[in-house]
VOBA-1610 file (N, C-alpha, C; in pm, whole numbers, padded with zeros to 5 digits, always signed):
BEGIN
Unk+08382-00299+08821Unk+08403-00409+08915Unk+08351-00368+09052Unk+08265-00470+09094Unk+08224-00418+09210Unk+08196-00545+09350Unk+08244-00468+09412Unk+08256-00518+09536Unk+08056-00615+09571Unk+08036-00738+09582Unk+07914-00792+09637Unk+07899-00819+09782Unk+07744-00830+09815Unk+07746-00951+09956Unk+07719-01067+09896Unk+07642-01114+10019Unk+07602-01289+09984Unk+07481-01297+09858Unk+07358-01175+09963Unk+07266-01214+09858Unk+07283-01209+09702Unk+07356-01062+09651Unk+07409-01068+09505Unk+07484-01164+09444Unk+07581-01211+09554Unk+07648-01300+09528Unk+07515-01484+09483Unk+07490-01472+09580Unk+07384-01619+09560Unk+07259-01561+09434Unk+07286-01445+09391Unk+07141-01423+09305Unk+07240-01446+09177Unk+07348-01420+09158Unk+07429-01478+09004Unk+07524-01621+08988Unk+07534-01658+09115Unk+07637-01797+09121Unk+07572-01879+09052Unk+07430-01923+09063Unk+07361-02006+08960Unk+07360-01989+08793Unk+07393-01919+08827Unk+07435-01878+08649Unk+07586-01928+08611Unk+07645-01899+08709Unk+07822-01984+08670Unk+07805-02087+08601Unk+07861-02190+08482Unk+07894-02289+08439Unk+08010-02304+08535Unk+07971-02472+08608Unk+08016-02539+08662Unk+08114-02447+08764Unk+08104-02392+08814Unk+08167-02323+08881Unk+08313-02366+08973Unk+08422-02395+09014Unk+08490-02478+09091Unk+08490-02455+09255Unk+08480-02562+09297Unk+08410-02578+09462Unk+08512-02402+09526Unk+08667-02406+09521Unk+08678-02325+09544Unk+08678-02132+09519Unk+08553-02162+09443Unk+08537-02026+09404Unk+08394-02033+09434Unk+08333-02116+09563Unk+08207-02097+09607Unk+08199-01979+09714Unk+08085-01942+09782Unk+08075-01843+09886Unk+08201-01940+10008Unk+08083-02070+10003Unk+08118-02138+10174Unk+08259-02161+10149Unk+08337-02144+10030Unk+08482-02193+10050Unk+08556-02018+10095Unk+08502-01930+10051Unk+08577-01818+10147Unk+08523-01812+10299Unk+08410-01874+10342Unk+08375-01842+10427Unk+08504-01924+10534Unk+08527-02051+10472Unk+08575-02120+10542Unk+08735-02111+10581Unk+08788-02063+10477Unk+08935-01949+10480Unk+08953-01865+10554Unk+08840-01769+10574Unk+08804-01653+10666Unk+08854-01691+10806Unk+08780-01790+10846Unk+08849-01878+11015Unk+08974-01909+10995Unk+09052-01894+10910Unk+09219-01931+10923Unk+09313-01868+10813Unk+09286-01720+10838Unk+09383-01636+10831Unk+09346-01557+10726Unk+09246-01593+10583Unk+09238-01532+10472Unk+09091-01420+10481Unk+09080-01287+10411Unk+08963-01250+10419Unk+08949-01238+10284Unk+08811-01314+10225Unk+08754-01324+10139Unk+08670-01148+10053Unk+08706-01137+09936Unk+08647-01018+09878Unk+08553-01083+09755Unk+08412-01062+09740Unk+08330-01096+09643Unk+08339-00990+09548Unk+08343-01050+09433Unk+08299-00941+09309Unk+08222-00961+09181Unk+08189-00822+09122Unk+08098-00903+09028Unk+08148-00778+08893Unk+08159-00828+08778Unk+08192-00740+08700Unk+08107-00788+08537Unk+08024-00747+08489Unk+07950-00767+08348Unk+07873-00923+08375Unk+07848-00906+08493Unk+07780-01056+08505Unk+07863-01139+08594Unk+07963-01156+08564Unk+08145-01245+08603Unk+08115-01249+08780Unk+08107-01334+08844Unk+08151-01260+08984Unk+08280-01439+09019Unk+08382-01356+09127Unk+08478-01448+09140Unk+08474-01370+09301Unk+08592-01449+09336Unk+08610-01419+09499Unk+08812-01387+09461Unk+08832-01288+09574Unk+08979-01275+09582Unk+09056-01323+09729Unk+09137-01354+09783Unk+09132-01392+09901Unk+09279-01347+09945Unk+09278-01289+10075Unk+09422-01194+10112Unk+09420-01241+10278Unk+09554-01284+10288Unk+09613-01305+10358Unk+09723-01201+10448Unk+09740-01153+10588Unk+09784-01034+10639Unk+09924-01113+10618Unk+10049-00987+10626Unk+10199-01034+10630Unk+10205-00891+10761Unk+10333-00901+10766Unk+10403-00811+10888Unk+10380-00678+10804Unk+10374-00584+10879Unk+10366-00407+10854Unk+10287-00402+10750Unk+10184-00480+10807Unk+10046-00409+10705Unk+10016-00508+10529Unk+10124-00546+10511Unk+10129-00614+10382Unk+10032-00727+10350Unk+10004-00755+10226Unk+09914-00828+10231Unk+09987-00954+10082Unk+09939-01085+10091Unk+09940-01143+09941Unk+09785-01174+09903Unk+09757-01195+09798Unk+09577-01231+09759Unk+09630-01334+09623Unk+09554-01370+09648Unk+09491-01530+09559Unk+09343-01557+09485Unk+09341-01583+09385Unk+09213-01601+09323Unk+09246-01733+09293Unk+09172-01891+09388Unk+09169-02008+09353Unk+09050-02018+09228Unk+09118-02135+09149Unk+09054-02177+09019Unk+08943-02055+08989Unk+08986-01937+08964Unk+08902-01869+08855Unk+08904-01894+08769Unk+08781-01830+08691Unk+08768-01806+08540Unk+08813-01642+08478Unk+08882-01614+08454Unk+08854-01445+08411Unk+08919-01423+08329Unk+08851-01355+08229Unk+08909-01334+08071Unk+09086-01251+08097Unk+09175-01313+08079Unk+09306-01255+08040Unk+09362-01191+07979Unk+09310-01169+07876Unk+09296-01086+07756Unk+09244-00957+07786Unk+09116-00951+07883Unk+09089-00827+07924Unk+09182-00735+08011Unk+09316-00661+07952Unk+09394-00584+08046Unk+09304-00478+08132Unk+09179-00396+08066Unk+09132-00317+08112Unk+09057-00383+08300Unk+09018-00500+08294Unk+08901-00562+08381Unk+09086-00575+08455Unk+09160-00638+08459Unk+09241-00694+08513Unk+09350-00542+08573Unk+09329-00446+08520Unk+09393-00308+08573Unk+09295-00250+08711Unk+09194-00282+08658Unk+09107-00284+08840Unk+09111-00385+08924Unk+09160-00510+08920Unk+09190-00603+09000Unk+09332-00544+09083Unk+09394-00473+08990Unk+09519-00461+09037Unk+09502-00330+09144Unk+09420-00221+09078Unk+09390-00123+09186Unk+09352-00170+09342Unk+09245-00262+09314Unk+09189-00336+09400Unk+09287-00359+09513Unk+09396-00438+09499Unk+09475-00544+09549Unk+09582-00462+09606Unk+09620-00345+09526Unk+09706-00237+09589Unk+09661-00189+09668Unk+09581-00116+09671Unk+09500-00066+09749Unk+09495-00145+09935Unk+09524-00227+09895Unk+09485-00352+10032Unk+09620-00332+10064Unk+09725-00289+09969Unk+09844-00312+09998Unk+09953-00464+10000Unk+09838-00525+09855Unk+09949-00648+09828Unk+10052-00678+09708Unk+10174-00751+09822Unk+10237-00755+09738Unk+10230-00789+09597Unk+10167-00931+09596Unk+10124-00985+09462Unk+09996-01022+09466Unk+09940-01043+09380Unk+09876-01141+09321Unk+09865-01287+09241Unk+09831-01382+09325Unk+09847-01537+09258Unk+09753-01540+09229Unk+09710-01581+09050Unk+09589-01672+09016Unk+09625-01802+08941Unk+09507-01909+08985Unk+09540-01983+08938Unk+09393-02034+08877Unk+09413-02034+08727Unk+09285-02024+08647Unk+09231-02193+08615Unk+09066-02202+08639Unk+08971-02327+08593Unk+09034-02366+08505Unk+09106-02384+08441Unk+09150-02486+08325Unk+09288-02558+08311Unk+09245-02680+08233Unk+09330-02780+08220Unk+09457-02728+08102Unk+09598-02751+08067Unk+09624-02758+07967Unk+09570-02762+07819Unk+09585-02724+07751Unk+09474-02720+07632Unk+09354-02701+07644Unk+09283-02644+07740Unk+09135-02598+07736Unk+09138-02526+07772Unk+09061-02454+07718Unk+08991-02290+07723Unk+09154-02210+07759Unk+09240-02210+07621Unk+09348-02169+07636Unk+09303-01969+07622Unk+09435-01919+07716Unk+09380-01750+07718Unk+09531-01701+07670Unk+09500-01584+07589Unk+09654-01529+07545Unk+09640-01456+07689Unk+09753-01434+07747Unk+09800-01380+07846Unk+09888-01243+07780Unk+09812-01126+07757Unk+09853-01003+07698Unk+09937-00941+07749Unk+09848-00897+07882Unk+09940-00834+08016Unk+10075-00888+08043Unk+10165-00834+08052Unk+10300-00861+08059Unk+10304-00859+08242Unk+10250-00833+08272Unk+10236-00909+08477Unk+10210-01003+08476Unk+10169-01118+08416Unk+10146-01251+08449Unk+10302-01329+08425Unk+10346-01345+08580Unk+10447-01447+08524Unk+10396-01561+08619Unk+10485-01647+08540Unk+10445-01820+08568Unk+10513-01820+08691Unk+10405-01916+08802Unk+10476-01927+08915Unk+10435-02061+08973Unk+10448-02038+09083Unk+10446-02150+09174Unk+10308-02213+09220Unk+10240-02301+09189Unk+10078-02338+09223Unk+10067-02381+09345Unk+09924-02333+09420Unk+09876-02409+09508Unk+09852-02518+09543Unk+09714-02509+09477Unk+09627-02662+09430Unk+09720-02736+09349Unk+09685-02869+09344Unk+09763-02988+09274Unk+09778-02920+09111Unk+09901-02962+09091Unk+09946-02944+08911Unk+09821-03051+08832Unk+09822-03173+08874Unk+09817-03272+08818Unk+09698-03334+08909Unk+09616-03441+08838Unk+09511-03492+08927Unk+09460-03605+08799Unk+09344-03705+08878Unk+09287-03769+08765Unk+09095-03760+08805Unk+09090-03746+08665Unk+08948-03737+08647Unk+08860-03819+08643Unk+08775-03882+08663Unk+08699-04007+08648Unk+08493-03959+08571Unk+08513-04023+08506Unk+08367-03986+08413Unk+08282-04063+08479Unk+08175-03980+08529Unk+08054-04041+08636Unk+07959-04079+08549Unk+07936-04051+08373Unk+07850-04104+08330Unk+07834-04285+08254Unk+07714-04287+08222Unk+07725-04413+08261Unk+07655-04551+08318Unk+07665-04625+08377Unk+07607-04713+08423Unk+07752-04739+08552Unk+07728-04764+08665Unk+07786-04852+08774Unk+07922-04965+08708Unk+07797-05056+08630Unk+07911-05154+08510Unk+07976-05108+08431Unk+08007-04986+08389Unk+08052-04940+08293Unk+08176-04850+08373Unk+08119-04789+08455Unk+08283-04762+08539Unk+08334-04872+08605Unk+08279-04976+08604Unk+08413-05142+08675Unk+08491-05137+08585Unk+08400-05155+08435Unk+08450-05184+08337Unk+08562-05096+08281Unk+08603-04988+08333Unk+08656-04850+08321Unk+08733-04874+08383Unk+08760-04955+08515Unk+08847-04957+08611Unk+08988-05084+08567Unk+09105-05050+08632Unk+09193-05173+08616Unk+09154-05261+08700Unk+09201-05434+08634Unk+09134-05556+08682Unk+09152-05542+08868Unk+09299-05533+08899Unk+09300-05535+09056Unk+09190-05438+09125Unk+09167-05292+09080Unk+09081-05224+09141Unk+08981-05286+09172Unk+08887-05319+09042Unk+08744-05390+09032Unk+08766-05481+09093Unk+08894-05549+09123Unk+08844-05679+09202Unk+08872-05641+09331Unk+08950-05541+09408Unk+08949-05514+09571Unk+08802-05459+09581Unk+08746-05392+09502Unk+08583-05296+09535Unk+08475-05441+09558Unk+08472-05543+09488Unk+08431-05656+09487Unk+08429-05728+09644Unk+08568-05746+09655Unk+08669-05820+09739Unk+08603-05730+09910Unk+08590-05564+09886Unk+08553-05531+10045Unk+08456-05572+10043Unk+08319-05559+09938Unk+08176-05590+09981Unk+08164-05727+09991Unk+08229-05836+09985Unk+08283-05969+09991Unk+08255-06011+10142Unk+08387-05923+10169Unk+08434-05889+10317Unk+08372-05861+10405Unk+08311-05812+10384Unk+08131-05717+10508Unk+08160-05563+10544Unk+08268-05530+10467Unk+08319-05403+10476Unk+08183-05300+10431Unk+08090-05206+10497Unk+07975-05126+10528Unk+08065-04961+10472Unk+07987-04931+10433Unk+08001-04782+10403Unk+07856-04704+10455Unk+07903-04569+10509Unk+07814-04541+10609Unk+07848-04349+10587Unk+07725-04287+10546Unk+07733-04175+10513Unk+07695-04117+10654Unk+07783-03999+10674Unk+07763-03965+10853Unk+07815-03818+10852Unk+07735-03745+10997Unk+07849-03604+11017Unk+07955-03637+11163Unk+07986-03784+11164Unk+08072-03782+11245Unk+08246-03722+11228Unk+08255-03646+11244Unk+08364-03536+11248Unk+08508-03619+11300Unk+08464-03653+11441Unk+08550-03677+11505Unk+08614-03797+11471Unk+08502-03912+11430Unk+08620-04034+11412Unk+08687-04015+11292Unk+08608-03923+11213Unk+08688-03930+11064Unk+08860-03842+11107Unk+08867-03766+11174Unk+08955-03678+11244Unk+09069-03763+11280Unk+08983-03846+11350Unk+09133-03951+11439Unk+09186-04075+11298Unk+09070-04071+11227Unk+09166-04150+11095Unk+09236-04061+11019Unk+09212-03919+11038Unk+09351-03817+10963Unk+09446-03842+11028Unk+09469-03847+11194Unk+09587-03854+11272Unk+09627-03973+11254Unk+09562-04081+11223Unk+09643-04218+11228Unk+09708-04180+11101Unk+09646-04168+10988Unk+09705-04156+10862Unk+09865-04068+10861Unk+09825-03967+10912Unk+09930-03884+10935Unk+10069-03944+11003Unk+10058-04005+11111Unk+10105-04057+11211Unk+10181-04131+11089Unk+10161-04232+11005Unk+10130-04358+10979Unk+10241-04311+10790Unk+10177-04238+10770Unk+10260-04170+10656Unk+10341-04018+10640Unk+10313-03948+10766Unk+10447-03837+10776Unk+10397-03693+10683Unk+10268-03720+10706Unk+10187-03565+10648Unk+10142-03538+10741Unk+10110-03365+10678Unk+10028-03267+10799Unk+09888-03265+10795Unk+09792-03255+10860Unk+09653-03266+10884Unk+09629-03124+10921Unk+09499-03101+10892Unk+09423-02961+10927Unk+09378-03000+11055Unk+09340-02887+11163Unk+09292-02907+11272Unk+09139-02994+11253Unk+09104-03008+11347Unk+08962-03098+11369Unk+08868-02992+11366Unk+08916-02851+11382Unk+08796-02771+11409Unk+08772-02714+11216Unk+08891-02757+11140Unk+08899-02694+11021Unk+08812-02793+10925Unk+08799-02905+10931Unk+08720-03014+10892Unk+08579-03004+10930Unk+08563-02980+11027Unk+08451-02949+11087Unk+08374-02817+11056Unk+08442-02741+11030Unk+08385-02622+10970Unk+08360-02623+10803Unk+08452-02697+10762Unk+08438-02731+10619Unk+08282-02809+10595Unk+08249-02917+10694Unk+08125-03011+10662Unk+08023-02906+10712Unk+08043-02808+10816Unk+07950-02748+10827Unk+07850-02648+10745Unk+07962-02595+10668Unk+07921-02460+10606Unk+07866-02532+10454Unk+07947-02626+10419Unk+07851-02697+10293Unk+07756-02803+10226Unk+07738-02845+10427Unk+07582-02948+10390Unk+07499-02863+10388Unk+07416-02724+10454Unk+07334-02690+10410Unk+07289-02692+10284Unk+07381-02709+10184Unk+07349-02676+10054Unk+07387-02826+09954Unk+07383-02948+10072Unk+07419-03050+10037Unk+07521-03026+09940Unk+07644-02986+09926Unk+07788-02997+09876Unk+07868-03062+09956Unk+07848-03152+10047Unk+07962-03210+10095Unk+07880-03365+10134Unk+07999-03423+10166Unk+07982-03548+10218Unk+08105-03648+10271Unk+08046-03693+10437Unk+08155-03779+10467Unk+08104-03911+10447Unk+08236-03971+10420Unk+08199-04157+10434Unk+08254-04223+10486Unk+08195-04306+10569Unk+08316-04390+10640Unk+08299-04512+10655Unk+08389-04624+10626Unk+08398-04755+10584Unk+08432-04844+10757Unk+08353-04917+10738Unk+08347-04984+10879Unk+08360-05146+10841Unk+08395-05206+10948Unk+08380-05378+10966Unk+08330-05402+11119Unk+08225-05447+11069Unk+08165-05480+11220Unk+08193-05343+11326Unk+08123-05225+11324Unk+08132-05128+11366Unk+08268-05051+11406Unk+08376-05129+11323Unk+08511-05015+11391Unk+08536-04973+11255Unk+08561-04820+11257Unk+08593-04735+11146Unk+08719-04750+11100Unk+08733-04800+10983Unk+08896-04809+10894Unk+08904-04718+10807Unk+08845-04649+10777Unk+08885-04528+10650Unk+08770-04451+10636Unk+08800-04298+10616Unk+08693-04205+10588Unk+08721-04115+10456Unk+08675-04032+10398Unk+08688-03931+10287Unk+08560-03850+10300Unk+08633-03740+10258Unk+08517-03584+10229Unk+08516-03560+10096Unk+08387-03566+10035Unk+08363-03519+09908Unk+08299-03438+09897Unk+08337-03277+09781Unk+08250-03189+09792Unk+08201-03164+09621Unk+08108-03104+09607Unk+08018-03133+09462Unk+07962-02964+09442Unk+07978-02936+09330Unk+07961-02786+09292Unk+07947-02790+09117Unk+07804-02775+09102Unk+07797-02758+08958Unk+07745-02912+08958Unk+07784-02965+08835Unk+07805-03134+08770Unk+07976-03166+08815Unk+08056-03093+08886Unk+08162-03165+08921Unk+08183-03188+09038Unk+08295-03283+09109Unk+08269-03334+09264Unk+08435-03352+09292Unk+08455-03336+09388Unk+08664-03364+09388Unk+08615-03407+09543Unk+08764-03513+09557Unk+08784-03561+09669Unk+08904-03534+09736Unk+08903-03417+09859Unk+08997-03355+09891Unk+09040-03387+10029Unk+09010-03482+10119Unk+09056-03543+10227Unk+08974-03639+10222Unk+09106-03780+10284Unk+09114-03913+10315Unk+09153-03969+10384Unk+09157-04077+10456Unk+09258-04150+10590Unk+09176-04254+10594Unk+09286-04374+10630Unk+09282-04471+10682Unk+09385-04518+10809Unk+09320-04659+10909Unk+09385-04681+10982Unk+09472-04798+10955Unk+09528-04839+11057Unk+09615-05019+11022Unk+09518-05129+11004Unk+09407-05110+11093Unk+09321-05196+11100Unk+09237-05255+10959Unk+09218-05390+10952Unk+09154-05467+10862Unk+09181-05423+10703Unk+09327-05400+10715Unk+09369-05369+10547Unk+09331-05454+10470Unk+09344-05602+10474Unk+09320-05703+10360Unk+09175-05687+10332Unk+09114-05646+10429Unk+08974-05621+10374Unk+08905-05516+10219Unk+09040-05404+10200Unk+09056-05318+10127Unk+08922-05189+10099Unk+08903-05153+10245Unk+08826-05060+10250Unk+08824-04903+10226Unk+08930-04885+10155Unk+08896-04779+10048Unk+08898-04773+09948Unk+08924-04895+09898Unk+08823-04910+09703Unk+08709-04894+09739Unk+08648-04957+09797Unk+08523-04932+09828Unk+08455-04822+09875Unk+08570-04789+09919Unk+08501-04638+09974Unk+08509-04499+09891Unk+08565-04538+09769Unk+08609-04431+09653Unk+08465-04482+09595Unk+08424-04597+09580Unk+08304-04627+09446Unk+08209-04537+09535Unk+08200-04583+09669Unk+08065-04518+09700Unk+08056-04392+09689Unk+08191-04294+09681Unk+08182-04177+09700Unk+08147-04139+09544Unk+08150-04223+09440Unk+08114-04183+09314Unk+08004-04184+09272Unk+07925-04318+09374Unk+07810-04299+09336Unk+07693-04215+09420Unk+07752-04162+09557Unk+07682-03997+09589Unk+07685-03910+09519Unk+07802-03878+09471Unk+07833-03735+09323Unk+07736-03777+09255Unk+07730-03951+09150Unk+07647-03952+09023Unk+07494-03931+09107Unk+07448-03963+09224Unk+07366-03921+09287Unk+07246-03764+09267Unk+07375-03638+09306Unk+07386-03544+09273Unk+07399-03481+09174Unk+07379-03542+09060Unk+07366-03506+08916Unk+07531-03488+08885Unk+07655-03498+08951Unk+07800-03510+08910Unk+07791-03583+08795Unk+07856-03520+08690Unk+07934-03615+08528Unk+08083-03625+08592Unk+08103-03575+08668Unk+08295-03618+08712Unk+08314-03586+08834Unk+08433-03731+08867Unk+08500-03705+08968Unk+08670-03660+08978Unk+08629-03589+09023Unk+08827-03490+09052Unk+08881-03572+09230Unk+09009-03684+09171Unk+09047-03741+09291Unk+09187-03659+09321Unk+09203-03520+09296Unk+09302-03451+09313Unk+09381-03438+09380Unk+09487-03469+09276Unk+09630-03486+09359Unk+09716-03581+09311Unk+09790-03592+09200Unk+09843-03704+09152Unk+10040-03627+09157Unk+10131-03741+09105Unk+10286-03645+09076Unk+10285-03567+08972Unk+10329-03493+08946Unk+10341-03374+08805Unk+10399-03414+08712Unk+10371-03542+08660Unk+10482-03544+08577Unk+10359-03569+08463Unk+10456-03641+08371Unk+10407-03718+08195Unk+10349-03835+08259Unk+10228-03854+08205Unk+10176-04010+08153Unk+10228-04089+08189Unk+10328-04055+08041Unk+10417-04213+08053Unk+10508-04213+08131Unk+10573-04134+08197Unk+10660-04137+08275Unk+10607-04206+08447Unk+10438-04162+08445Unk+10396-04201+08577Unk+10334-04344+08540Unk+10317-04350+08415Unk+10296-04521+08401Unk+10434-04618+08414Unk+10533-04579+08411Unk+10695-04667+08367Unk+10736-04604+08529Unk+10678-04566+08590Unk+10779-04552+08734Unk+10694-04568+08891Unk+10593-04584+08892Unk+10504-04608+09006Unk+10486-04702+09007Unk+10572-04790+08987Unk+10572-04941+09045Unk+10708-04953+09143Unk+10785-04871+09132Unk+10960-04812+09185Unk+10934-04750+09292Unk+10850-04630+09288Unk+10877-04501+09337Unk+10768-04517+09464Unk+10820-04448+09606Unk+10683-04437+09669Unk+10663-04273+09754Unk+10772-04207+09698Unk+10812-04126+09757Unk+10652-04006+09722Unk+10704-03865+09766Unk+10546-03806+09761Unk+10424-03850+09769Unk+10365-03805+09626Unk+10232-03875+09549Unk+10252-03973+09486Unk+10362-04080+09426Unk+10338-04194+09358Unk+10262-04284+09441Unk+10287-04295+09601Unk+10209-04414+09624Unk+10055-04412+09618Unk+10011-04222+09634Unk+09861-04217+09590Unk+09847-04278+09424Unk+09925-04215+09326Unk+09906-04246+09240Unk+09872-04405+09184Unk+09960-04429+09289Unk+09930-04626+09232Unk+09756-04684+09299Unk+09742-04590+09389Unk+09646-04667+09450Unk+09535-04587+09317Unk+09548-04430+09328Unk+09372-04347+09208Unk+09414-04396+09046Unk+09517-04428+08993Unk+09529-04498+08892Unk+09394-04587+08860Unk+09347-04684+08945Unk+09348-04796+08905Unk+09160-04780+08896Unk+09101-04682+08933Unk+08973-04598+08912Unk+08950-04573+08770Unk+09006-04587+08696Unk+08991-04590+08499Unk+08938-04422+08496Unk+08986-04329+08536Unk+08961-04178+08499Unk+09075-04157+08444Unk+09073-04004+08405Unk+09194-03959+08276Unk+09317-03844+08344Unk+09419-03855+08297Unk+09515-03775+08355Unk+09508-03627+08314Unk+09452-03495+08409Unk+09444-03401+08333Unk+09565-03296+08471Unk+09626-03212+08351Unk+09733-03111+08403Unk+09702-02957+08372Unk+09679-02891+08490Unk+09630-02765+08470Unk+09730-02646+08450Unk+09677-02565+08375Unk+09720-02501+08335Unk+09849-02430+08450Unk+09952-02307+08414Unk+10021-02303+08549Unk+09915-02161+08603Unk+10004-02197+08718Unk+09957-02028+08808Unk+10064-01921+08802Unk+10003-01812+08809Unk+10034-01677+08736Unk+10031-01558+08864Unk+10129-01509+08888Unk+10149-01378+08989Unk+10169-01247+08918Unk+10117-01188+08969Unk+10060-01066+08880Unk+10200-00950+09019Unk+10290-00911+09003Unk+10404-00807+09117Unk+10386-00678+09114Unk+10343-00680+09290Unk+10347-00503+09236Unk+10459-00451+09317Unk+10526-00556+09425Unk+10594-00485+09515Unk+10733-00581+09479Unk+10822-00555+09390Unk+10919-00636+09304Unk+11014-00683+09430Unk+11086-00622+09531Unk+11167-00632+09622Unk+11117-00700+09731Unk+10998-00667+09766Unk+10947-00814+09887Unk+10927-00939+09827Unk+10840-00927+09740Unk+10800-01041+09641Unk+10929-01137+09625Unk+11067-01084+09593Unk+11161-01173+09610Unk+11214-01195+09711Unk+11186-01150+09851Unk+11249-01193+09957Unk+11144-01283+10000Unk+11037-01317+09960Unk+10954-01375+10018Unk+10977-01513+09925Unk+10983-01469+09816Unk+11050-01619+09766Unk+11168-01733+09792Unk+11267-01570+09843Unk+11367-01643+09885Unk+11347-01746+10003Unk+11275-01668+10132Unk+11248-01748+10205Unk+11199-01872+10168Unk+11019-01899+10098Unk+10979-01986+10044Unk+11116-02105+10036Unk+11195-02085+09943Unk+11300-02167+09924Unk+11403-02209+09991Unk+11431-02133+10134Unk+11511-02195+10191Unk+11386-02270+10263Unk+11282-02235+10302Unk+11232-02363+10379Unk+11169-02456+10281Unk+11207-02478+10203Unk+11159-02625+10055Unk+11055-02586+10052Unk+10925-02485+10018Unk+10863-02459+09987Unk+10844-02423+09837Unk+10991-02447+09810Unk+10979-02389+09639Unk+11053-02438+09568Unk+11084-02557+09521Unk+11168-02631+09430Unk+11262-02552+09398
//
């Protein structure tokens, strides 16, 4: 296992199958500015990124977002661990590319226990292949008819690197629904570091030049996820973010994307989120009622796995976690 730079790193990433956005270079780069330092590696071909975060007296935690890495291999995974000690962390969180039932891994190593995930449990997928008519046709009747209903309206979609207004529709949003927003400089660094390589894209939905809703989409491989959104109060009946989800599907199918990841749905069952998001608006159901109606599929990923080396912090750090609701 060995430690890479960029160039090694960019001379095997093209070889990854489908790789996930956050196990690109520009997504450690972009961690790096807020608090995490990114480690590249490359082992029999394999290269992944590890990412460690400082704690008080030197301590460290590290994270491997959506890897791939064989589990089964205790030997490859006993140098991860050297690795990580070495840095002086407590644990290790991974949380592996796959869905429930795919690309299932026996988990040999008796250090993997099930824990607590980052990234969304739960999300829905949407199949970019196709024809345009064939995802309406994919879609529920109300959807297809608000996406209709904005371009009706004169509602404009407008691909841009304006940063800032998309920024002040996070704060309205925020304001407006009682979530936290990343700084303006963290968004901004995000569009920066991955248009060079055209992986990103903002959009923003206008009526007669005033901005009502924006989203960032980023694209890696044939897959594309949509990981920040906002809208304002202004010109709701117009329904300018159906519209602004199609267009963002058809930049991905653009980009050679077969799927869109609108990540982030409640954790639950199916049927349980079909028989109760008409009730519920609490968390994610009210996203859910709105990415429902996009005709993509409900997929639940596998859990995430902490690998302990320091047994006695590791639980005080949980404990904390839990008194501040950080941990069910």
């Amino acid at each position: 296992m060995n430690l890479i730079n960029k160039k090694k790193w960019d001379e095997i990433f093209p070889t990854v199958e489908n790789p996930h956005i956050l196990q690109t270079f520009e997504w450690g780069e972009l961690k790096s500015e807020f608090g995490w330092t990114p480690y590249r590696f490359e082992h029999n071909g394999l290269i992944f990124q590890i990412l460690m975060r400082k704690l008080p007296f030197g301590f460290k935690v590290a994270y491997i977002p959506k890897g791939i890495i064989n589990t089964e291999d205790v030997g490859f995974w006993k140098l991860i661990d050297q690795f990580v000690i070495s840095k002086k962390a407590i644990f290790l969180k991974y949380e592996p590319d796959n869905n429930i039932g795919e690309r299932d891994h026996n988990y040999v190593d008796r250090k993997f226990i099930v824990s607590k995930s980052i990234q969304p449990k739960s999300t829905i997928e949407i199949d970019l292949q196709g024809s345009e008519s064939e995802w309406l046709e994919r879609m529920k009747q109300k959807t297809r008819y608000n996406i209709k209903l904005a371009i009706k309206k004169g509602i404009q979609i407008e691909i841009t690197d304006d940063i800032s207004t998309f920024y002040q529709l996070m704060l309205d949003t925020s304001k407006r629904d009682n979530f936290g927003v990343h700084s303006k400089k963290y968004y901004q660094l995000a569009f920066d570091l991955f248009s060079p390589s055209n992986k990103v894209a903002l959009l923003i939905a206008k009526f007669e030049k005033t901005p009502l809703a924006g989203l960032m989409i980023f694209r890696s491989g044939d897959r594309s996820w949509y990981f920040y959104g906002a809208s304002n109060n202004l010109e709701r009946n117009r329904m300018p973010t159906y519209l602004l989800q199609f267009e963002a599907m058809k930049w991905a199918k653009s980009q050679g994307c077969t799927s869109y990841d609108l990540w982030g749905i409640p954790d639950d069952d199916e049927e349980i989120l079909e028989r109760d998001f008409n009730s519920r608006s609490d968390g994610l159901w009210g996203v859910y009622r709105f990415k429902r109606g996009f005709g993509g599929v409900i997929k639940r990923a596998s859990p995430a796995y902490d690998r302990v080396y320091n047994p006695v912090l590791y639980k005080m750090i949980n404990m904390v976690q839990k008194i501040r609701g950080e941990v069910s």
